[in-house]
C-alpha positions as CSV (number, residue, x, y, z in Angstrom):
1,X,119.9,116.3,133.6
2,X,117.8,116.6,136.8
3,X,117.0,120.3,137.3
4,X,116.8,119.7,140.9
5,X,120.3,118.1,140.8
6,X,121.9,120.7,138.5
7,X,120.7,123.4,141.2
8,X,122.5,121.0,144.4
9,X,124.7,119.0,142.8
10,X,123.9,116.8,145.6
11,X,123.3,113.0,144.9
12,X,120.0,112.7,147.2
13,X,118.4,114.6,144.9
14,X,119.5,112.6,141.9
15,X,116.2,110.1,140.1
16,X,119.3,107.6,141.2
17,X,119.3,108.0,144.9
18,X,115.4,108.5,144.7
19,X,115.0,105.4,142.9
20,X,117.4,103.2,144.9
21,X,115.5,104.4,148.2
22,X,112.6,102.8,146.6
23,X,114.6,99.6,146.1
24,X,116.2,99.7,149.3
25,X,112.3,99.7,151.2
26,X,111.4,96.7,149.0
27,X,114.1,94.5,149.4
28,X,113.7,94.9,153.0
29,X,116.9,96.8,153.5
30,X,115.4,99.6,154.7
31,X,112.1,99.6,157.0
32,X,108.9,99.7,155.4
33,X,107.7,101.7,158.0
34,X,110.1,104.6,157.0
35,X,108.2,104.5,153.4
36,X,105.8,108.1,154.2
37,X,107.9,109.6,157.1
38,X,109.1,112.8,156.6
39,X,112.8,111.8,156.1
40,X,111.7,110.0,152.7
41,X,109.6,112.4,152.1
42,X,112.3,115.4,152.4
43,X,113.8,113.2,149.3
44,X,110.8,113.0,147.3
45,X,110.2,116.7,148.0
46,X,112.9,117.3,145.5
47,X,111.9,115.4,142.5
48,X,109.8,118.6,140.5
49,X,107.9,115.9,138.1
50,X,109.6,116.6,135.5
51,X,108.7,113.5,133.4
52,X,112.1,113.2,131.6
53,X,113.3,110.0,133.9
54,X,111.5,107.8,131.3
55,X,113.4,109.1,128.4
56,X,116.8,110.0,129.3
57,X,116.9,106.3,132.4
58,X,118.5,103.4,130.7
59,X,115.8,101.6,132.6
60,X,113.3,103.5,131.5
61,X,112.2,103.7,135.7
62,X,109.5,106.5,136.1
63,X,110.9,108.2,139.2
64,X,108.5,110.8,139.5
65,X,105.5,108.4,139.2
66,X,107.1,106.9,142.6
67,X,108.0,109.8,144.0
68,X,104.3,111.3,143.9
69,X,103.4,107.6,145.6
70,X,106.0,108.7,148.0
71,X,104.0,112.1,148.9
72,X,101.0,110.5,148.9
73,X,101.8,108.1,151.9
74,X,102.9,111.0,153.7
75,X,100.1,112.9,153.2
76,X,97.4,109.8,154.2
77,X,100.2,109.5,157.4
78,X,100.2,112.9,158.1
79,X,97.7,114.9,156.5
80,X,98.7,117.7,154.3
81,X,100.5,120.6,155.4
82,X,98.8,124.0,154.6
83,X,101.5,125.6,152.7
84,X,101.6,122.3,150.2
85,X,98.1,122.4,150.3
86,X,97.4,126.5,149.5
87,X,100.1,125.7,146.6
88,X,98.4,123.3,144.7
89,X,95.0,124.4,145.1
90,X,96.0,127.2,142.1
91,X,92.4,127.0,140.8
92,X,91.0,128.1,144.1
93,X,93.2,131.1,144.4
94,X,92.5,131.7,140.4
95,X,88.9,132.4,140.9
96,X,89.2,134.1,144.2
97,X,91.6,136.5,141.9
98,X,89.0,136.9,138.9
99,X,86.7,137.8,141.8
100,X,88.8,140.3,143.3
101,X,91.4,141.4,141.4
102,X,92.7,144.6,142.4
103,X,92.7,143.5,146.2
104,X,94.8,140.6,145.0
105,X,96.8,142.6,142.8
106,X,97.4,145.0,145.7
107,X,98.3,142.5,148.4
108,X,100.9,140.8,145.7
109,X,102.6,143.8,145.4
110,X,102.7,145.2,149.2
111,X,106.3,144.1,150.9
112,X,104.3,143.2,154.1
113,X,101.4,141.4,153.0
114,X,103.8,139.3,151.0
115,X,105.7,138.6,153.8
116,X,102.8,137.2,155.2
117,X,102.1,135.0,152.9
118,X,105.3,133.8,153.1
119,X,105.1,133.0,156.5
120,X,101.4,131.6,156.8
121,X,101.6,129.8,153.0
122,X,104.4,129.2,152.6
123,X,104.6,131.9,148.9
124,X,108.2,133.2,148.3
125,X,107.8,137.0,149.2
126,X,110.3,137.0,146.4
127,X,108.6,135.3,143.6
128,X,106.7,137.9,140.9
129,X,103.7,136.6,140.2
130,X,100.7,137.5,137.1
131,X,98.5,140.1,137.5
132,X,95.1,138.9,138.1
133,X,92.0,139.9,135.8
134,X,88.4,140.2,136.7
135,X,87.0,137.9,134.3
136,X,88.2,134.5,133.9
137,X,88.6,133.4,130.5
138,X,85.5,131.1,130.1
139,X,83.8,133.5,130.8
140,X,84.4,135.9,128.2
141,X,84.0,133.1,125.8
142,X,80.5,132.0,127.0
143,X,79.3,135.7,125.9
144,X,81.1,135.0,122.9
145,X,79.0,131.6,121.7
146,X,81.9,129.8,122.4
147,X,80.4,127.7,125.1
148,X,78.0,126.0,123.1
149,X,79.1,123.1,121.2
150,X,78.3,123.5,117.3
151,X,79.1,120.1,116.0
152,X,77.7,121.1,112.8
153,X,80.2,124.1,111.6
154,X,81.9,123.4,108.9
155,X,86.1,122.9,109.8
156,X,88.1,121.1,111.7
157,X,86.7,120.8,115.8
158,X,88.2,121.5,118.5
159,X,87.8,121.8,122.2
160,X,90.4,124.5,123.9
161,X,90.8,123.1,127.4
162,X,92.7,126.3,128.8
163,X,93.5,125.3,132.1
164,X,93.8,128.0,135.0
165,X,96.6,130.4,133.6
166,X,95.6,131.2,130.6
167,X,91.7,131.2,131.6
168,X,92.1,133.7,134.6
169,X,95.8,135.2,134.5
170,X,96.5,135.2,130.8
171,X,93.6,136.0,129.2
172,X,95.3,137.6,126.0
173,X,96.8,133.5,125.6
174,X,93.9,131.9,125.3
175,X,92.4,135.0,122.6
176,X,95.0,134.3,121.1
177,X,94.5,130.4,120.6
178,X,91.3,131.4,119.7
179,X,92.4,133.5,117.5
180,X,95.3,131.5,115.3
181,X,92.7,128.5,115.2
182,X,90.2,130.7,113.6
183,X,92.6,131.9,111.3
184,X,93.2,128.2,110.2
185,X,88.9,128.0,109.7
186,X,88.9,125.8,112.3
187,X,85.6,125.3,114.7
188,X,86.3,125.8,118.4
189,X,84.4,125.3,121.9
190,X,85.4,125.9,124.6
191,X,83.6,123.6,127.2
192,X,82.0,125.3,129.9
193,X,82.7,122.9,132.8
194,X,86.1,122.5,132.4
195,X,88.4,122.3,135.9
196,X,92.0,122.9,137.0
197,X,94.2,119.9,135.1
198,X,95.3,118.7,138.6
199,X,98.7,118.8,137.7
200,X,99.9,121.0,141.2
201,X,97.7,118.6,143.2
202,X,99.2,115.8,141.5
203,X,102.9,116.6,142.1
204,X,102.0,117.5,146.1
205,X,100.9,114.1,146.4
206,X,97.7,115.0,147.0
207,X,96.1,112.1,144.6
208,X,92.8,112.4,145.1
209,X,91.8,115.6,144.6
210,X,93.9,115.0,141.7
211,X,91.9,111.9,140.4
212,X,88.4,114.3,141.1
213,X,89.6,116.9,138.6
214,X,90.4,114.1,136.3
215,X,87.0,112.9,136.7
216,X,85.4,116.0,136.4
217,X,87.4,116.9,133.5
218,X,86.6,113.3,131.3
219,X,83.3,113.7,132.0
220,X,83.2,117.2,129.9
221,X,85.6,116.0,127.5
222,X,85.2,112.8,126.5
223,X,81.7,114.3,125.3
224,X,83.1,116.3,123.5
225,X,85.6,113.8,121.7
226,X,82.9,111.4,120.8
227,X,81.3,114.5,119.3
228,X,84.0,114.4,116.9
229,X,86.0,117.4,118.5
230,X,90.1,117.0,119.5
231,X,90.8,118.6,122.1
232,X,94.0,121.1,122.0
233,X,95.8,122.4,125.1
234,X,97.8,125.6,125.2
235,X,99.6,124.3,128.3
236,X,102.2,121.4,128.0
237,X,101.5,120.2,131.3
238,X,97.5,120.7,130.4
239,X,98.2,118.0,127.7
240,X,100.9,116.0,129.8
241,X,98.0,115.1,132.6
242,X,95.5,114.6,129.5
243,X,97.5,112.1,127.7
244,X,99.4,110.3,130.4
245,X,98.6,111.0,134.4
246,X,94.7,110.6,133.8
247,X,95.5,106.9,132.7
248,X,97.2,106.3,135.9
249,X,95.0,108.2,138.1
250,X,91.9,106.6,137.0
251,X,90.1,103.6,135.1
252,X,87.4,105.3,133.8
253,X,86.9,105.1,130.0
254,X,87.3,108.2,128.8
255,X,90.8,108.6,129.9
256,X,91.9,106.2,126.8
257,X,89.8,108.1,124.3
258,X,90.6,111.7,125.8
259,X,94.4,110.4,126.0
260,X,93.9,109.2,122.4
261,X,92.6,112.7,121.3
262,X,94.6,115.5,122.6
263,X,97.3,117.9,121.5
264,X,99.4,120.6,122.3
265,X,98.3,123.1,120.4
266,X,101.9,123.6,118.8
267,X,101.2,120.0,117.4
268,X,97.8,120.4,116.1
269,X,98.8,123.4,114.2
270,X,101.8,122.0,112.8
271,X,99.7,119.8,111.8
272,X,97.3,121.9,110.0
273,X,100.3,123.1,108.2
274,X,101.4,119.9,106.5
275,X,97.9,119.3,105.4
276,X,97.8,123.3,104.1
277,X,95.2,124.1,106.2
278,X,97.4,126.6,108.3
279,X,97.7,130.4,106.6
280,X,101.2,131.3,106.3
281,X,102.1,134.3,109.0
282,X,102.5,137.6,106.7
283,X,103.1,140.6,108.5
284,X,106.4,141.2,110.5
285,X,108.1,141.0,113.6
286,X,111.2,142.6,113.9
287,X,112.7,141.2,117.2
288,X,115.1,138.4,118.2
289,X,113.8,136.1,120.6
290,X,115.4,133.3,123.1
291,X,112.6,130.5,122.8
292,X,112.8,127.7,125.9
293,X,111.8,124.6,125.0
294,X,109.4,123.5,128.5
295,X,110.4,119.8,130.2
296,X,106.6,118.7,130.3
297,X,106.6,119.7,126.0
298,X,109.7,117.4,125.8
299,X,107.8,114.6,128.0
300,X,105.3,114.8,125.4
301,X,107.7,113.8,122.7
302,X,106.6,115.9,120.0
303,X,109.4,118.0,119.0
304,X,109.3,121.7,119.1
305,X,106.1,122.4,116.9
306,X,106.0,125.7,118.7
307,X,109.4,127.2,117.7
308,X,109.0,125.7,114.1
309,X,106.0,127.5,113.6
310,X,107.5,131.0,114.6
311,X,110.6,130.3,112.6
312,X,108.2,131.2,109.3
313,X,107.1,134.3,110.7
314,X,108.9,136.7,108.4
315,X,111.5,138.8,109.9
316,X,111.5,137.5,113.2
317,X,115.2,136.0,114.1
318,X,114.8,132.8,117.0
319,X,117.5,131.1,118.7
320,X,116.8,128.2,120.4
321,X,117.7,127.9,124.1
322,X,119.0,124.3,124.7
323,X,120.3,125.0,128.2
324,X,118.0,122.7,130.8
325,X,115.0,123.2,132.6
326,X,114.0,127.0,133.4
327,X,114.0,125.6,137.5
328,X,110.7,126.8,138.1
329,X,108.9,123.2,137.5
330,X,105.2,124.4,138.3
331,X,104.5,125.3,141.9
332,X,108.3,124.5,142.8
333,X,109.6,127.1,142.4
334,X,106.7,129.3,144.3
335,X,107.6,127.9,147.7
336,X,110.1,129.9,149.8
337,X,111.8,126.7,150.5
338,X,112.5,126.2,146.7
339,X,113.1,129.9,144.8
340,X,116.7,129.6,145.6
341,X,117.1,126.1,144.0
342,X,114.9,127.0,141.2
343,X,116.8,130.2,139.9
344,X,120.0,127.8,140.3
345,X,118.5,125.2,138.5
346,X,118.0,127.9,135.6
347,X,120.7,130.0,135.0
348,X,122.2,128.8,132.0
349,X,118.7,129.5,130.4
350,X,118.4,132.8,132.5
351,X,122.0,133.9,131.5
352,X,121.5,133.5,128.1
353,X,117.8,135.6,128.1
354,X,119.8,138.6,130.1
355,X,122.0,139.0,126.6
356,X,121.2,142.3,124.9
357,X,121.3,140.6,121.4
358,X,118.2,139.0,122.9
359,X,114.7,141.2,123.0
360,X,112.5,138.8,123.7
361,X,112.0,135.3,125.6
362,X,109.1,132.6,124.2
363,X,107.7,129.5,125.6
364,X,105.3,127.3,126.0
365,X,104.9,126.8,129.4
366,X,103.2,129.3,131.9
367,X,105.6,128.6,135.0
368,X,108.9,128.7,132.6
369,X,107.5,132.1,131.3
370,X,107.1,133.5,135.2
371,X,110.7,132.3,135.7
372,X,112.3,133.5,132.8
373,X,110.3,137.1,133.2
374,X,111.7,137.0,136.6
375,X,115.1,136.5,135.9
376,X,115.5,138.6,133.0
377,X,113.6,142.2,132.3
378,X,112.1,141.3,129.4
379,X,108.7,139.7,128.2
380,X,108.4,136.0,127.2
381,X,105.5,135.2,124.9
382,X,103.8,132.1,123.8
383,X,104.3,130.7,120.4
384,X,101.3,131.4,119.8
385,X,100.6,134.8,120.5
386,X,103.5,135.2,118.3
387,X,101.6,133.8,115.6
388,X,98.4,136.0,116.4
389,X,100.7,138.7,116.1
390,X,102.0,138.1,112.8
391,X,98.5,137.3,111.3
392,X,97.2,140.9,112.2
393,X,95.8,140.3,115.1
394,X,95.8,141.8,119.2
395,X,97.4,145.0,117.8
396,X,97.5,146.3,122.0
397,X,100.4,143.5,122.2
398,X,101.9,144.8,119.1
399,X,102.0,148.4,120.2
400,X,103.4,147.7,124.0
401,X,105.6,144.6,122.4
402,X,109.0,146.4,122.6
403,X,108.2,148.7,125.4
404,X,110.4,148.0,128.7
405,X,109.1,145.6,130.9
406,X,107.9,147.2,134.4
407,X,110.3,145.8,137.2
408,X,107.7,143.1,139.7
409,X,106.0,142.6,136.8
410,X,104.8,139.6,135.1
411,X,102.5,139.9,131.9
């Protein structure tokens, strides 16, 4: 179902109504002039890009494809209004938090300054956000060796394209893929040039700074493939633009043989594990977690690698959470306009995580794990660091892993 819909329960924001407004404008039923106003696009404002229309549309229609067109007309009508614009720009404010983290840290956690933000960006004052880090993710890597390619290793190659949570918010993720890939003998790189997938430009309508990123991004990686290296994303959405929006957004040729080459990390480790290239997880977790299964892994159509991977970790008891979208849907659910909606749209999920029998939440997906840790006080792990965890390694996150979780918090 339409998260946006199970929030309202109103049938504008159905993919139905959306769709049919669509229809209307090109059978002439409705003027063509209205197409980038900001009536239609108060409509298309609620689609959150989900990606299920496809899948779950007799028709198969791709509603949020035409709803970004939608944004898009009112943006080249209009121009873009700041707070959509400071919202999707989540790189910028990324490295402008690696380079001053504990003044960001400070003004994300003072009442006022927040409500400033909400005011002047349009930021929920009520929305916990990550803690940011001085150094981005890249690079630690780069003083690792990691940034230089080393096509002749022996194992499997890969090139991690982290994306901007994991590379300057969650730091401990992306060790973590590291990590579990290691484990498996498996030669990584993480490519140096490497931008912002363009996923919160993208669903803002704003399609060209969309289509740069995509450029800038083929350019590194379609190298890299044609050096034999697959590149792995620890974020669904990461993978989602990779294999399906770059097509769209541009005709260059590496977007078929990037789009041809890339996983979700969940996949590409289950599929190290059917080929017995994966070491089985040996040392114990004793917890029960909720695990989420994230809209954009679902678009992806390739199961729930991710929860069948934890399930072998011995000891560790997971349930999975079939109850909808979280509601936060990227940068949705940031805007002050939207939190309400969003924590509707995810209750059933949030209800279930707030049960005591549950100790700890997991997912995939960066803005479902911001959600759920907002709406339930306790932490909410990827998959993966699971699995880092039960091959011996980040003992800190072991240590701290049933500890309470501080309230405004998001780790």
């Amino acid at each position: 179902m339409c998260p946006t819909f199970r929030a309202l329960r109103d049938e504008q924001a159905t993919p139905r109504a959306m769709a049919n407004l669509v229809r209307q404008i090109g059978a002439g039923r409705l003027d063509p002039k209205s197409w980038g106003t900001e009536e239609f696009k108060q409509s298309a404002s609620l689609c959150t890009h989900c990606k299920l229309c496809p899948s779950e549309c007799p028709s198969g229609v791709d509603v949020s494809s035409l709803m970004v067109e939608a944004k898009a007309a009112y943006i080249e009508a209009h121009g873009m209004p700041p707070g959509e614009w400071a919202l999707s720009r989540v790189e910028l404010w990324g490295r402008i938090a690696s380079r001053l983290p504990i003044l960001c840290n400070a003004v994300l956690s003072s009442g006022p300054a927040r409500w400033v933000l909400e005011r002047l960006l349009g930021l929920s004052r009520l929305r916990r956000l990550p803690r940011a880090h001085r150094w981005p993710f890249v690079s630690r890597a780069a003083r690792l060796g990691l940034t230089r390619p080393r096509p002749q290793a022996p194992g499997p190659r890969v090139a991690y394209f982290v994306d901007v949570y994991a590379n300057h918010f969650d730091q401990e993720l992306a060790e973590s893929v590291v990590a579990v890939l290691r484990q498996a003998g498996v030669n990584v790189y993480v490519p140096p040039r490497q931008r912002d997938s363009g996923m919160p430009a993208l669903v803002a309508g704003d399609v060209e700074h969309a289509r740069e990123l995509a450029l800038a991004n083929l350019r590194v990686l379609g190298d890299a493939v044609r050096d034999g290296y697959t590149v792995v994303c620890s974020e669904p959405s990461a993978a989602l633009m990779l294999r399906q929006e770059y097509l769209k957004l541009t005709d260059d040729l590496d977007a078929s043989l990037v789009a041809a080459n890339t996983y979700d990390i969940g996949q590409y480790l289950a599929g190290l594990d059917a080929r017995d290239q994966l070491p089985p997880p040996e040392q114990p977790l004793r917890a029960r977690v909720g695990y989420h299964q994230p809209c954009h892994l679902r678009a992806l159509e390739v199961g729930t690698p991710g929860l069948d991977l934890i399930r072998r970790i011995p000891e560790l008891e997971v349930e999975f959470i079939d109850r909808g979208c979280s509601g936060m849907a990227g940068t949705f659910g940031l805007h002050r306009d939207h939190f309400l909606t969003s924590m509707r749209a995810g209750r059933g999920l949030l209800n279930r995580l707030r049960d005591g029998d549950i100790e700890l939440g997991a997912t995939e997906c960066s803005a479902c794990r911001i959600q759920m840790e907002q709406g339930a006080p306790k932490r909410t792990l990827h998959p993966v660091k699971l699995l880092s965890l039960a091959y011996g390694h980040n003992p800190l996150l072991r240590r701290r892993l049933q500890d309470p979780k501080p309230k405004h918090v998001v780790y």
